[in-house]
C-alpha positions in Angstrom: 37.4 -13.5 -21.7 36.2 -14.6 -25.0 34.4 -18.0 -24.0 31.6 -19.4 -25.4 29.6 -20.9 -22.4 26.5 -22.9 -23.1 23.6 -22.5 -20.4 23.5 -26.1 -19.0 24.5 -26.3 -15.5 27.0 -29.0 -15.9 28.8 -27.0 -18.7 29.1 -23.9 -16.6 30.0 -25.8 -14.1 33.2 -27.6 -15.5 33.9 -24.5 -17.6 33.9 -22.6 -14.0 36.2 -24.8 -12.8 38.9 -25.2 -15.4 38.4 -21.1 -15.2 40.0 -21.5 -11.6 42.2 -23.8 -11.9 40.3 -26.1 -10.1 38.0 -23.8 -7.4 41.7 -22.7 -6.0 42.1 -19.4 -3.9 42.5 -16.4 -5.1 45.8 -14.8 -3.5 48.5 -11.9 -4.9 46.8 -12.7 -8.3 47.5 -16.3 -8.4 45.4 -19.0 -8.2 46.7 -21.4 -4.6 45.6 -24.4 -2.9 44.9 -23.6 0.8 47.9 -24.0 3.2 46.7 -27.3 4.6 45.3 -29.1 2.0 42.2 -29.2 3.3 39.2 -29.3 1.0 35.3 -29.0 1.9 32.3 -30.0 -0.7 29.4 -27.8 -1.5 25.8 -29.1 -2.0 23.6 -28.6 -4.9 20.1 -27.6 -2.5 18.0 -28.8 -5.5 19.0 -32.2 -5.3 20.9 -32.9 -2.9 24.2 -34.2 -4.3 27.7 -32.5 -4.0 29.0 -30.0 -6.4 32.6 -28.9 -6.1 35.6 -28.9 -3.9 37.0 -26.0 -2.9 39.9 -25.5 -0.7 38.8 -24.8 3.1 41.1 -22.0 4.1 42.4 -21.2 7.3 44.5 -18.6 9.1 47.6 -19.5 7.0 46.0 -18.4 4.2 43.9 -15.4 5.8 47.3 -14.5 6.5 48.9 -14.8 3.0 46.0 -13.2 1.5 46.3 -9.7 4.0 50.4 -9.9 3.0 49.6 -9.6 -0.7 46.5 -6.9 -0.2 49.3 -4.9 2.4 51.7 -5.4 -1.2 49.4 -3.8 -3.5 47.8 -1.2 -1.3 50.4 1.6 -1.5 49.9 1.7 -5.2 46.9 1.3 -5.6 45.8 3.9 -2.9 48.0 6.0 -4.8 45.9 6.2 -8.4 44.0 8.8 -8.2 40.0 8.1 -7.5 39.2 8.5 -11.4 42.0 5.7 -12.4 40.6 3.3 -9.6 37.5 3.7 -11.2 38.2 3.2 -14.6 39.7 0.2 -13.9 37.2 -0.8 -11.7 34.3 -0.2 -14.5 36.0 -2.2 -16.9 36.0 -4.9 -14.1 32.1 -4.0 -14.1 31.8 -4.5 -17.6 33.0 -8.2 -17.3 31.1 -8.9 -14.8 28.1 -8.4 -16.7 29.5 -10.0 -19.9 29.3 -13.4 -17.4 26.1 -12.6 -15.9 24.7 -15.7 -17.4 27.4 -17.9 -16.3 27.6 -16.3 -12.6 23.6 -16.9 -13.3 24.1 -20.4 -13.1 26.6 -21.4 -10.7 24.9 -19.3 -8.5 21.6 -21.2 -9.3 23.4 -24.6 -8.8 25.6 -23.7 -5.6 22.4 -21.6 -3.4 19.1 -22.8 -5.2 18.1 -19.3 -6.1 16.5 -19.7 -9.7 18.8 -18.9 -12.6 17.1 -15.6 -14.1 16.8 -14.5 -10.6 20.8 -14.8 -10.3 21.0 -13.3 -13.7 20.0 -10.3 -12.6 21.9 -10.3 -9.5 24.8 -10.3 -11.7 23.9 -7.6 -13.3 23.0 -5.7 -9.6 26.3 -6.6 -8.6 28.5 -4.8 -11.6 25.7 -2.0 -11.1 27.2 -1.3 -7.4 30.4 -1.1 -8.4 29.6 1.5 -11.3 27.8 3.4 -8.7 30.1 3.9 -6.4 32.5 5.0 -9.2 30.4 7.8 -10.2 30.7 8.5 -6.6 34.5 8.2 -6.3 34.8 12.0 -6.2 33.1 12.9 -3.1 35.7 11.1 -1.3 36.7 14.8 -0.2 38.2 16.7 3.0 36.9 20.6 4.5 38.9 23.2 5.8 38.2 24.7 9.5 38.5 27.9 10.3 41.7 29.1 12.3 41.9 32.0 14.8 44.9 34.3 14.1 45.4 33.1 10.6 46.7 29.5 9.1 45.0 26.2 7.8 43.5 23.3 9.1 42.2 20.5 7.3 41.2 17.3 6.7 41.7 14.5 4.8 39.6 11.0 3.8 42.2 8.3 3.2 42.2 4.4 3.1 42.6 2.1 5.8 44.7 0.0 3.6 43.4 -4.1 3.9 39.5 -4.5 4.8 37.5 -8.0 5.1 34.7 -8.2 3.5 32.5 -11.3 5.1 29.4 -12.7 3.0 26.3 -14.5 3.5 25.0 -17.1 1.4 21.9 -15.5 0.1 22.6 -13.2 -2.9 26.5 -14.7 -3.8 27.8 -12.6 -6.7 25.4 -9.9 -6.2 27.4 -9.3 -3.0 30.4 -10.3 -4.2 30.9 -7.6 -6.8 28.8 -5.1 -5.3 30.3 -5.3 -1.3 33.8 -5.4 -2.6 33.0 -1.8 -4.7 33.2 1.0 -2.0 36.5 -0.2 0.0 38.2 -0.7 -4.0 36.8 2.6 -4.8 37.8 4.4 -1.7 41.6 2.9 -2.9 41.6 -0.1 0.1 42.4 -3.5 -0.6 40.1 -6.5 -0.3 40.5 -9.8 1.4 37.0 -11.7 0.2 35.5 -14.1 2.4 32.3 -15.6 0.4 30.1 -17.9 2.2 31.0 -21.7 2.8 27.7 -22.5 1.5 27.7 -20.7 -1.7 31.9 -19.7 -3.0 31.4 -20.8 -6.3 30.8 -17.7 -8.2 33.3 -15.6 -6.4 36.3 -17.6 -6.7 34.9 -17.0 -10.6 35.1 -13.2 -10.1 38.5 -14.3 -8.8 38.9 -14.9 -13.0 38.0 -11.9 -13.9 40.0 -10.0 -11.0 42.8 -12.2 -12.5 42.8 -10.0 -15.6 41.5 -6.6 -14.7 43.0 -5.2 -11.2 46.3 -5.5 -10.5 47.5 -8.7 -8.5 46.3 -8.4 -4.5 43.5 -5.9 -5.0 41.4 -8.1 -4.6 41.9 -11.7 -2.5 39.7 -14.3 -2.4 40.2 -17.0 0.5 37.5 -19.7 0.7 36.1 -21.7 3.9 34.2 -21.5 7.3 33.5 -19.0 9.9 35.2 -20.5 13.0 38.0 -20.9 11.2 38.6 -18.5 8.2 36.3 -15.9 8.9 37.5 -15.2 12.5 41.5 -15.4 11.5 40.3 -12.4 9.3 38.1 -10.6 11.6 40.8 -10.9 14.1 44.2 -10.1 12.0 45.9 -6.8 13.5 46.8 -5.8 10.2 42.9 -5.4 9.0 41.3 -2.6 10.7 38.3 -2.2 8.9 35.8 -5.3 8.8 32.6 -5.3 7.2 30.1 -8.2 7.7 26.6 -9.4 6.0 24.9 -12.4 7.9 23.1 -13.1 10.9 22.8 -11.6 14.4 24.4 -14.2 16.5 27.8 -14.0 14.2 27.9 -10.7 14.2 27.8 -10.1 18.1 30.6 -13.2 17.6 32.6 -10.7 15.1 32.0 -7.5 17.4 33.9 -9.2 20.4 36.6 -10.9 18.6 37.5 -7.8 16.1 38.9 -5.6 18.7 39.8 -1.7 18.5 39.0 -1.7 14.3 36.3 -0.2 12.5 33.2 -2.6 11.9 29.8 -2.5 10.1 27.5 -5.1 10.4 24.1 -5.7 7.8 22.2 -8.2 10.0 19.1 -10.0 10.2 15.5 -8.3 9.7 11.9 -9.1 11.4 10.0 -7.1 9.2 6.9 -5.2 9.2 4.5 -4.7 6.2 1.4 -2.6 7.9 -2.1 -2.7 6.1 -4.6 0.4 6.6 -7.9 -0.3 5.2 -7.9 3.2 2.6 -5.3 1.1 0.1 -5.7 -0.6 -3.0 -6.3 -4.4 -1.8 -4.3 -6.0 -4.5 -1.3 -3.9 -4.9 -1.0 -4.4 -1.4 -1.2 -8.2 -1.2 1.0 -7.9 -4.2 3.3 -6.0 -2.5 3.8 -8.3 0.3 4.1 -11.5 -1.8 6.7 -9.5 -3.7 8.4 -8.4 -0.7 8.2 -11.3 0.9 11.1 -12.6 -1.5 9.2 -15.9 -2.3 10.7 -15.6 -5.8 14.4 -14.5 -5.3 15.2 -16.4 -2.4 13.0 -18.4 -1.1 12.5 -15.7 1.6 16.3 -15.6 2.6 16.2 -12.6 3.2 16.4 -9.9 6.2 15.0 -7.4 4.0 11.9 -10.0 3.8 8.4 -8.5 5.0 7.4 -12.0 7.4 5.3 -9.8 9.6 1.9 -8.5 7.7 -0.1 -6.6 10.2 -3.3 -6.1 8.5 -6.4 -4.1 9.7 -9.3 -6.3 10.6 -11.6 -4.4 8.4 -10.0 -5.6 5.5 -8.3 -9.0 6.2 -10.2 -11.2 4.6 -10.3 -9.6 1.5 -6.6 -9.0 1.9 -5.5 -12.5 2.7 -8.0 -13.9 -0.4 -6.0 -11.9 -2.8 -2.8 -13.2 -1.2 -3.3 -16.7 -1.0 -4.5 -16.1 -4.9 -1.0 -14.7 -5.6 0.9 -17.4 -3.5 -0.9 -20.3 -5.6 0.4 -19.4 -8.4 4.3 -19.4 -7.2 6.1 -22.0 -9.2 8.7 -24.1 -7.5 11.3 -26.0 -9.9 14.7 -27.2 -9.9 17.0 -23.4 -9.8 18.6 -24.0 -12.9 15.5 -24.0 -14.7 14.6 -21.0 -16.7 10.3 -21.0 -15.8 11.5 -21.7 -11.8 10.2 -18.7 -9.9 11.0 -20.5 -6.6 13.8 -22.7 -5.6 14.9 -24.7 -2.4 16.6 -23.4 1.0 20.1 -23.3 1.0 21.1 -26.8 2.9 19.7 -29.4 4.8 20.2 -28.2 7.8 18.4 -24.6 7.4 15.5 -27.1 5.4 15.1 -28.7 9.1 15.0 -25.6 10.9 12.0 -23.5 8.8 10.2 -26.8 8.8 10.5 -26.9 12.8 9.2 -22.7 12.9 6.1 -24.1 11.1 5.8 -26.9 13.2 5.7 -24.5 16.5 3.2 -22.0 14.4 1.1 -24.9 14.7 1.7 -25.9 17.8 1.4 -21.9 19.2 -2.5 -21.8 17.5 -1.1 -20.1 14.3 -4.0 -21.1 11.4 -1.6 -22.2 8.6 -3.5 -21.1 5.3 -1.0 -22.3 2.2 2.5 -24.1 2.0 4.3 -25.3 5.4 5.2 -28.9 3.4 7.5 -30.1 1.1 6.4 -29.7 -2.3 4.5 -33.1 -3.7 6.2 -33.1 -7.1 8.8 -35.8 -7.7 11.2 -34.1 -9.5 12.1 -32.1 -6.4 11.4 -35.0 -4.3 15.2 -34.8 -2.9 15.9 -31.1 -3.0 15.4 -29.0 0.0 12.3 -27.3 -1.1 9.4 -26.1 1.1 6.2 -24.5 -0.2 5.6 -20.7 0.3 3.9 -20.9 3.5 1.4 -17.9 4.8 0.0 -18.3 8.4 -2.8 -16.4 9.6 -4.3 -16.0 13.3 -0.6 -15.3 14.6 -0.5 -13.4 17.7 1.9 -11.2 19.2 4.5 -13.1 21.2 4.6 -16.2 18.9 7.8 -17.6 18.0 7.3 -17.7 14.1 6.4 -13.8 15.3 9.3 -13.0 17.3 11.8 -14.6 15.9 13.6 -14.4 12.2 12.8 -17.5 10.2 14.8 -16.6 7.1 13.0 -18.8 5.2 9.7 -18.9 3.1 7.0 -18.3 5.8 5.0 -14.8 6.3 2.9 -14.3 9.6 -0.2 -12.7 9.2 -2.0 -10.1 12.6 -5.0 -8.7 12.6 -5.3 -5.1 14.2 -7.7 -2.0 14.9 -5.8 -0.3 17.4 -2.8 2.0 15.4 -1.1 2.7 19.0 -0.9 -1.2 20.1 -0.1 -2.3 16.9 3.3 0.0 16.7 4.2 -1.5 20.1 3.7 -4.8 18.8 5.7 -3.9 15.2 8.3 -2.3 17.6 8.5 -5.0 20.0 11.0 -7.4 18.4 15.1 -7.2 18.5 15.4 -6.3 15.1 15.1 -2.8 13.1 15.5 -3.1 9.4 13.2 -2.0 7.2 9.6 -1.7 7.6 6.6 -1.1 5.0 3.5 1.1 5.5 0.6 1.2 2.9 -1.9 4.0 3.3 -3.4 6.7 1.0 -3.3 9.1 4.1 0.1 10.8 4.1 -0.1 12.3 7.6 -0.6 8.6 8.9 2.1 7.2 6.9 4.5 9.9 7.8 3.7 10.1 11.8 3.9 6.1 11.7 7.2 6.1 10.0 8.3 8.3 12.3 7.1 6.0 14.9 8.7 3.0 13.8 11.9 1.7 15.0 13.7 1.0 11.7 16.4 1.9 9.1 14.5 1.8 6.0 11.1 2.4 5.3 9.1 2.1 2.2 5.3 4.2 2.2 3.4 2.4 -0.3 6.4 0.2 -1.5 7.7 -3.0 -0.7 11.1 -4.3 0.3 11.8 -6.2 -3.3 12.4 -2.4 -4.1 15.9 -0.6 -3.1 17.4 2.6 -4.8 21.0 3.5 -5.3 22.5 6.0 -3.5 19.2 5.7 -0.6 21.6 4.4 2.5 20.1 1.0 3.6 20.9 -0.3 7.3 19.1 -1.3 10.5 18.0 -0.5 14.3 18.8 -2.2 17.1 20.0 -5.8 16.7 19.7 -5.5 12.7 23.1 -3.6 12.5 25.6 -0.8 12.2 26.1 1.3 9.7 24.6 1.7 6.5 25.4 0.7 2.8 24.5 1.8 -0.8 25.0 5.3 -0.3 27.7 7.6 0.2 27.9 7.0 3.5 29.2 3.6 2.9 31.7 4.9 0.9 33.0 7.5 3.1 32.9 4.3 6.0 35.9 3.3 4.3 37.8 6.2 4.8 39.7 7.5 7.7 39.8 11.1 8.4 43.1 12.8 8.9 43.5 16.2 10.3 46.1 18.0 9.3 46.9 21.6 11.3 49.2 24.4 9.4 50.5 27.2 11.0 51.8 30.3 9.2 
């Protein structure tokens, strides 16, 4: 796609849209209105005003898009694994040739900042030539057999799978969730978030002129109604979902006898022993608190800092320091390190967790306001907030915020602060900074969560390390080989002589 696209939002923007046809669906390699009619408008977060129309998709068109993935699945499950991913890499490749565009619509449609979604760009057409390179362990074993023939197995495609997005990281997840079932030779119906569908009905473009026509699908609108027409088609048997806890226990009892994974929400623990490096560990949780990516919209986020009362002042002095100097701006801005929260709505609901942090005795140290500069007067923006003083049990504690707002909890007892980093619903990820190995290693043991960083933070994940939660933060886990393999079914087959 040789097109010269200038940087300014508004260019992108109408360039984006000519690209599509006028944001149309993506379906059998054509670009369709939805079945209805209907339409729905997204929001620009940093200033409040409407940016495109997209078609609101329903069950008709759920249903159109699984008849043209069911089309191209027996020929495309029938290239061999190395031809899939040639193809696939040379989808990569234009992916990251559009990195700045898919930059800034996903800037404009979510408020992340534009470099920020640069580079998720980038991640995104990294996944996909990851799981390439793995395409070839997509392989069966032989069993042993008394008295002589073969048995054996073999991984093969379920043939259609959703794939269900959140609106925190749009092409990023885009390109990179859609990699392992392509890979694995499935076909794809694509349902991005109704908040943020702008850059994938763009990868729709690119789709368009690299895989062949219902690889991939692309159908745009909301959960009740698009999402759960997917989730619930008899023909898809393989769901995979990205989002919060309450929709996926929604998905898991509407999805029946099918194969699901669920990436859900995170309450997540950074734990402070008083051997470390101070200011890599504030850093660290500043960092990992995704203040700077998006706006701490993110399970993976580190809201819970349980820091050893030795240190804490120290430790909250250097990250108040570090939080001062976060810039907020409109997203489209190059020099914006932080934007605003994704709509109006979610704007309301962080500013009410504040409020009860308050209200609960929570000291509330920086942020917790809307910004006092008037160029972001009517965007949706809300100051990095840090609360210290928060006690076990609060709500801001307890409960996931998804938003820009780390709790702070003083401890000198290791045992009862692992049952207090334990004693939430959710089991992501979970960071521990010590210099003393055996502590780190019998805590980590201890703690009950997917992913755990020793002297890291959760700003840092590593292909081919498979990431997934505990408990109430999900099933299954992703960027490995395992998730890979989860979009395979084994066969057995039994030969006698």
């Amino acid at each position: 796609m040789n097109v010269a696209v200038k940087q300014q939002g508004i260019e992108v923007l109408k360039w984006a849209e000519r690209e599509t046809r006028g944001w149309k669906l993506m379906i059998g390699g054509e670009w369709v209105e939805s079945a209805a009619g209907r339409r729905c408008t997204t929001v620009n977060p940093s200033l409040d005003i409407p940016l495109a129309d997209v078609p609101d998709g329903d069950a008709q068109d759920i249903e159109r898009a699984v008849a043209a993935g069911r089309r191209a699945f027996p020929a495309w499950s029938a290239l061999h694994v190395d031809e899939r991913a040639k193809i696939l890499r040379r989808f990569a490749d234009a992916i990251r040739a559009l990195a700045p565009s898919f930059g800034m619509l996903d800037a404009l449609d979510s408020g992340n900042p534009y470099t920020a979604m640069v580079e998720d760009a980038k991640k995104g057409a990294g996944a996909i030539d990851f799981f390439c390179g793995l395409g070839m362990e997509i392989k069966g074993e032989t069993i042993p057999t008394p008295g002589g023939g073969l048995d054996y197995t073999r991984p093969q495609p379920y043939g259609v799978v959703g794939r269900i997005l959140p609106f925190n990281h749009p092409i990023s997840f885009a390109a990179g969730k859609i990699a392992a079932p392509l890979v694995a030779g499935n076909t794809v119906v694509l349902k991005p978030a109704e908040q943020t569908p702008l850059s994938a009905l763009l990868l729709g473009r690119l789709a368009q002129e690299h895989l062949p026509p219902g690889v991939l699908n692309i159908v745009t609108g909301d959960g009740p109604n698009c999402g759960a027409a997917l989730v619930r088609h008899p023909h898809v048997r393989r769901i995979a979902f990205t989002g919060g806890v309450e929709t996926g226990r929604a998905i898991m009892r509407e999805a029946g006898i099918k194969s699901v994974s669920l990436e859900l929400g995170g309450k997540n623990p950074l734990i402070v022993f008083p051997d470390v490096d101070l200011d890599k560990a504030a850093a660290a949780a500043v960092a990992g608190m995704n203040f700077t990516v998006s706006q701490g919209q993110s399970c993976g986020s580190n809201s819970r800092v349980f820091v050893h009362r030795d240190i804490h002042d120290r430790f909250m002095q250097a990250v108040l320091q570090r939080v001062a100097q976060i810039r907020l701006g409109l997203a489209d801005r190059e020099d914006t390190k932080m934007g605003p929260v994704i709509t109006r709505e979610h704007y309301n609901r962080v500013l009410s967790y504040i409020d009860s942090g308050k209200a609960q005795g929570a000291r509330l140290r920086a942020g917790g306001k809307h910004p006092a500069d008037p160029e972001l007067e009517r965007g949706y923006f809300i100051e990095p907030t840090v609360f210290d003083e928060v006690r076990h049990g609060m709500k801001i504690e307890q409960e996931e915020i998804f938003g820009p707002v780390m709790s702070v909890l003083a401890w000198d007892d290791p045992e009862a602060m692992l049952r207090e980093v334990n004693d939430v619903e959710y089991g992501l990820c979970a960071n521990i900074w010590t210099n003393d190995i055996s502590t780190a290693l019998r805590l980590a043991d201890g703690i009950e969560a997917g992913y755990i960083w020793i002297n890291g933070h959760g700003g840092k994940r590593f292909k081919g390390a498979p990431f997934g939660g505990f408990k109430n933060s999900g099933i299954g886990r992703e960027h490995s080989l395992e998730e890979l393999l989860s979009y395979t079914q084994i066969k057995n087959i039994n030969v006698s002589y």
